[in-house]
C-alpha positions as CSV (number, residue, x, y, z in Angstrom):
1,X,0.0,0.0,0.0
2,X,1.1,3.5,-0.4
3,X,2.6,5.7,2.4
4,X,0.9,9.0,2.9
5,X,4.1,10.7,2.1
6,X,3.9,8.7,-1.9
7,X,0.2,9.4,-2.2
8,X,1.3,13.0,-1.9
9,X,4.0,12.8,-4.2
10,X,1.1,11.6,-6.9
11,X,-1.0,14.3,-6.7
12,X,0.6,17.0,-8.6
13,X,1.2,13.9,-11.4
14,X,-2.7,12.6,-10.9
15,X,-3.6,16.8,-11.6
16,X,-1.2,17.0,-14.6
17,X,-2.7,13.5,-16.4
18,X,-6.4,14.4,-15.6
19,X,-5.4,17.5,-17.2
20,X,-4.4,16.5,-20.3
21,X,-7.1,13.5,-20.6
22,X,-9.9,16.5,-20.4
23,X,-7.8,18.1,-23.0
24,X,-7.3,15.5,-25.6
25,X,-9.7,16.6,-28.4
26,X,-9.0,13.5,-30.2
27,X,-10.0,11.1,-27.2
28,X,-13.3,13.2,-26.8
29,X,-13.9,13.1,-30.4
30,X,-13.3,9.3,-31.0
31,X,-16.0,9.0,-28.0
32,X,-18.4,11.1,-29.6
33,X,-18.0,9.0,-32.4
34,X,-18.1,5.7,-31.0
35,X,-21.1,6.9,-28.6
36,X,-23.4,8.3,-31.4
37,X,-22.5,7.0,-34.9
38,X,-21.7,9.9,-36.0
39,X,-18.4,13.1,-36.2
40,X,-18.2,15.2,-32.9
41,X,-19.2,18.6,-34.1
42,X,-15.8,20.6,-33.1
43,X,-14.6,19.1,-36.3
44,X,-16.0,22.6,-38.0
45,X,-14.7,24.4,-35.2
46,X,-11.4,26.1,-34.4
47,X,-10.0,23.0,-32.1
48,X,-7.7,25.1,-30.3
49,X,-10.6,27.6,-29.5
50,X,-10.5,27.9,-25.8
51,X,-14.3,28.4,-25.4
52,X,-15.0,25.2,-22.7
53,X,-18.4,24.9,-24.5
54,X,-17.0,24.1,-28.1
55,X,-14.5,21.3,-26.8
56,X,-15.1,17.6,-27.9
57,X,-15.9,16.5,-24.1
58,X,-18.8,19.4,-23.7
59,X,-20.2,18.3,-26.9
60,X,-20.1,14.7,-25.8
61,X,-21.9,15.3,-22.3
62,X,-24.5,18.1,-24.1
63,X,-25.1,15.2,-25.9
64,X,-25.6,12.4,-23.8
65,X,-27.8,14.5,-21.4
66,X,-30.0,14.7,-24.6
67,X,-30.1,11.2,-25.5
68,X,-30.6,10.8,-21.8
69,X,-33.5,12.9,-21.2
70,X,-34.6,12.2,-24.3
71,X,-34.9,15.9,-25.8
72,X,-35.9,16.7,-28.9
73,X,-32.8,18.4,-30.6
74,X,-35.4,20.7,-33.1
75,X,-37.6,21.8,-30.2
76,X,-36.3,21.1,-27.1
77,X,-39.4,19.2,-25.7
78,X,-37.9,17.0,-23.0
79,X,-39.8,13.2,-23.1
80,X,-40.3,13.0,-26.6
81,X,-37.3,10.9,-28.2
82,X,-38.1,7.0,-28.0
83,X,-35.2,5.0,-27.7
84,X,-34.5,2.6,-31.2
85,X,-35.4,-1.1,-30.5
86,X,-33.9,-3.8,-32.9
87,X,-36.7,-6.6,-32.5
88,X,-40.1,-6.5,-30.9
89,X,-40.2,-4.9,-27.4
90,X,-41.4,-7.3,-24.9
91,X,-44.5,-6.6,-22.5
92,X,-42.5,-5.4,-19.8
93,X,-40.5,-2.7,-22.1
94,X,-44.0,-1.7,-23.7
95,X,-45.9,-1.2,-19.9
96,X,-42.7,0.6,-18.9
97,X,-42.9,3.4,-21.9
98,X,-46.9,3.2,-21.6
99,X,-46.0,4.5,-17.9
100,X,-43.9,6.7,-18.8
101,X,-46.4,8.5,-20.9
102,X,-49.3,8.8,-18.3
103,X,-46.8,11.0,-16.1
């Protein structure tokens, strides 16, 4: 196990690589990619913009609160996105979204 003193010794090191993994446009935009099927967005933009909202990784979590909350990315009506199904839902899945609708 680690000694106080080493675990203190990390942390500038555990700082400096969390740094540059929140950094790494490429990893965010790979993500994005892998996540939705489709390019991360900040490809048209200026990647070494330093605007926190345009990076790949606040693209990638705009995102996946969307497909989370299910919000309509025209409108913005939250609720209204139903998930893709490959194959028939079963009876649980159907009373589950029918439940979700009488809310």
């Amino acid at each position: 196990y680690l000694e106080l003193q080493s675990c203190l010794a990390l942390l500038p090191v555990a700082r400096l690589l969390r740094a540059r993994l929140l950094a790494d446009e490429m990893l965010w935009a790979r993500r994005y990619l892998q996540l939705f099927g489709e390019a991360c967005p900040t490809k048209a933009i200026d990647v070494a913009s330093t605007d926190p909202a345009s990076s790949s990784l606040a693209l990638l979590v705009e995102r996946g609160r969307q497909e989370w909350r299910r919000i309509c990315p025209r409108c913005g009506a939250r609720d209204v996105i139903v998930p893709v199904l490959y194959g028939f839902p079963s009876t649980e899945l159907a009373a589950h979204h029918r439940r979700r609708s009488e809310e």
